[in-house]
Residue, then its C-alpha position, 0 to 999 in steps of 0.5 A: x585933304x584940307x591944307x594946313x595953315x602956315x600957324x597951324x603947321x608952326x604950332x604942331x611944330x612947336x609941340x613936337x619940338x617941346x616933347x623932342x626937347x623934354x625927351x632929351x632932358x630939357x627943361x622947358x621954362x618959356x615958350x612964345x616968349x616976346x620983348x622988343x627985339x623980337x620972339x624965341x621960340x622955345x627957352x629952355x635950360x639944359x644943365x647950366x646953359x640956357x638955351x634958345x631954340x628956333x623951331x622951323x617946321x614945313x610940310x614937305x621939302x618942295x621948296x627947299x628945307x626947313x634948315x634953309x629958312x634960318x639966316x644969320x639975320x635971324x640968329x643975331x636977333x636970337x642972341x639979341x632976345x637972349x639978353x633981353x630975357x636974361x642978363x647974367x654976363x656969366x650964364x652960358x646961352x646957346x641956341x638951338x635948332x629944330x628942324x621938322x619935315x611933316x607929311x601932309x597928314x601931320x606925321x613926321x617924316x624927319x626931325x633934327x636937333x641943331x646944338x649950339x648954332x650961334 
């Protein structure tokens, strides 16, 4: 079986977030969204917070979980994109985490929805 590219798996990930995420009540406002501090993910709303999610997606858990690929570093730079796309002082923000684990062929084997990480 061909490998999958490392974009490729990004972008299914992505996919399967934004349907996770729209299941769950979420509205989907950006996506890929860019300034000079950096790129989010997935920005969203869900009642009155806008919410910044980081999406990690790996095929298999050999070296070591998506979970383990966010550091506070990269955290810091998500709140720091937050402001950059909105800067109501009063608006509640958090940010999100989706960590999926694909099987080879692209199916999920497991898929978590981290809530308000930073």
């Amino acid at each position: 079986m061909k490998k999958r590219s490392t974009k490729a798996t990004g972008d299914l990930g992505e996919e399967i977030a934004v349907t996770e995420l729209r299941r769950k009540g979420m509205r989907i406002l950006e996506r890929n969204w860019r300034c000079q501090v950096g790129e989010i993910d997935i920005i969203g709303e869900d009642g009155d917070e806008l919410v910044l999610v980081e999406v990690k997606t790996k095929i298999g858990e050999s070296f070591g979980s998506p979970e383990e690929m966010i550091s506070e570093k990269k955290l810091d730079r998500i709140r720091s994109v937050s402001w950059c796309y909105d800067t109501e002082v009063d608006r509640k923000r958090r940010i999100d985490i989706v960590a999926i684990v694909l099987k080879q062929n692209g199916a999920i084997l497991r898929l978590e929805h981290y809530i308000g990480m930073g």
